[in-house]
N, C-alpha and C positions, 0 to 999 in steps of 0.2 A: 492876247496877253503873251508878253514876250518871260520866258524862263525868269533872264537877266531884270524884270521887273522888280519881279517878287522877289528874287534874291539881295536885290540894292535895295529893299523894302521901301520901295516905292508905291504908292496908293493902287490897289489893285481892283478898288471897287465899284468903279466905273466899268468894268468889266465883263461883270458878276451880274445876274439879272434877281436880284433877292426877292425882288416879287415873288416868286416862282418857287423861294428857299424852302427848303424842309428841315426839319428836325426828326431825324427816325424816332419811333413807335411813340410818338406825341399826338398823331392823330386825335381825336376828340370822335367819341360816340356817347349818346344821350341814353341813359337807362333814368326807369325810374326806381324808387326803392320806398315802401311805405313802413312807416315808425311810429313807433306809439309815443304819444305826446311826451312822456316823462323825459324821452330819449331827444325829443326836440328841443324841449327845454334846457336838458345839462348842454347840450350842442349850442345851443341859443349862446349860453352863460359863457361856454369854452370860447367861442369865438369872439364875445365884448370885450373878454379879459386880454385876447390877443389883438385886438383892432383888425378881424377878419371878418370876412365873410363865416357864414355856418357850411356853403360849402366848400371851400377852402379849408375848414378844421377839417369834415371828413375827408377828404384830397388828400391832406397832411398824415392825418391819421391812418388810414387803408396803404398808403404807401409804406409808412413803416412797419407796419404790418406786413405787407406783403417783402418785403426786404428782411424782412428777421425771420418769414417763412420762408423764403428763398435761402436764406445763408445756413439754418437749419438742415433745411435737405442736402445741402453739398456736406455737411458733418457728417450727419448719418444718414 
């Protein structure tokens, strides 16, 4: 790929081998995590209401989570 390519925004992406593409710290690892029913249930219910999967609500959930416990610690 020439500089003068991508600057004339010319298609670059014949280029590019995206097979191969990553996304940093997106990796996937497999845990498991056992819950008591009650808790699979509201899980159940959160996810019909959003047309998700159950784990996608937790995905959803834990992330924000871990994002409001992250921006916490840079406060105090």
């Amino acid at each position: 790929m020439k500089a003068s390519e991508f600057d004339d925004a010319e298609s670059v992406l014949d280029t590019l081998d995206l097979a191969s593409a990553r996304k940093p710290n997106l990796d996937q690892r497999k845990v498991n995590v056992d819950f008591p029913t009650w808790m699979i249930e509201a899980l159940d219910k959160a996810a019909r209401r959003r047309g998700v999967t159950r784990q996608s609500v937790i995905k959803m959930w834990l992330a924000e989570r871990l994002e409001r416990e992250a921006a916490a610690a840079k406060v105090g």
